[in-house]
N, C-alpha and C positions, 0 to 999 in steps of 0.2 A: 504494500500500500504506500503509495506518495506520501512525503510528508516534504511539509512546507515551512520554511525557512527565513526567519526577517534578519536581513542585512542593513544595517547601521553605519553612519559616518563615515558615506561613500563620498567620494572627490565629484563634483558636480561637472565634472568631463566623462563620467565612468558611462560607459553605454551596457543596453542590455547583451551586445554580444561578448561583449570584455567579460563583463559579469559570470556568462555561461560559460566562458572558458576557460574559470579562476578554477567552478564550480565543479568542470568536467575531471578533473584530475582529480577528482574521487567520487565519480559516480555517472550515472544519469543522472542530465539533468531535464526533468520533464518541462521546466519553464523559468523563464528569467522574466523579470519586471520590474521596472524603475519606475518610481512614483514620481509625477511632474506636475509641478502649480497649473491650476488650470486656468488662470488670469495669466499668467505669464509666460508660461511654458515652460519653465526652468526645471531642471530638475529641483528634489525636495531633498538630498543626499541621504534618500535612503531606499531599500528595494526589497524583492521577496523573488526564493530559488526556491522551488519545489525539485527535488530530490526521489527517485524513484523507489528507494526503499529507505527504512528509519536506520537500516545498517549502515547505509550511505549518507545520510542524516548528518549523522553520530559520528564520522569521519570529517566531514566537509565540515563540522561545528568547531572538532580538537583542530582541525586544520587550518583552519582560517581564522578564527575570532582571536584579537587580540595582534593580527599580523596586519604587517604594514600592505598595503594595495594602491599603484596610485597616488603614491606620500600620503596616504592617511589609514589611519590604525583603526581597521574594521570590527566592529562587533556585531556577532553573526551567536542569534538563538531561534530554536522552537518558535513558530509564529506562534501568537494567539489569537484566537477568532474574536475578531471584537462584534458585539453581539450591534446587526442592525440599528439605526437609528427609527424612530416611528415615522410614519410621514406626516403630510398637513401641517402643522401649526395656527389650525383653526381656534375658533374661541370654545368649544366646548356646547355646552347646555347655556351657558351662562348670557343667554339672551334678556 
């Protein structure tokens, strides 16, 4: 099973294929993604590696986090699912 991976205090040159080829020297990598302002287009210096098994996970985590990439010193964990925001922001009942 895939498991999915956030990568932190990327250099705001790093592209998603840079990323996939840090990633690849321990594993599949099912997917790379940088996260970009959407007013601006910039990158946000951070991203997410899905990883093809948690055994490759657990390698690409010992193996990169805390290492320099790019002159900056990555930290790479476990995503966590952040739960859905609601939609609307309607008034409620409160007519």
């Amino acid at each position: 099973m895939a498991k999915k991976l956030y990568v932190g205090n990327l250099s705001y040159n790093t592209t998603e294929d840079g990323l996939r080829n840090l990633f690849s020297g321990f594993g599949t990598v099912a997917s790379a993604k940088i996260i970009f302002d959407r007013e601006t287009g910039n990158s946000k210096g951070f991203g997410f590696i899905e990883m093809s098994t948690e055994e490759e996970a657990a390698a690409a985590i010992s193996g990169t986090n805390n290492h320099e990439f790019e002159g900056r010193q990555l930290r790479v964990n476990e995503a966590i699912d952040k739960p859905r925001r609601g939609g609307g922001g309607g008034y409620g009942n409160n007519w």
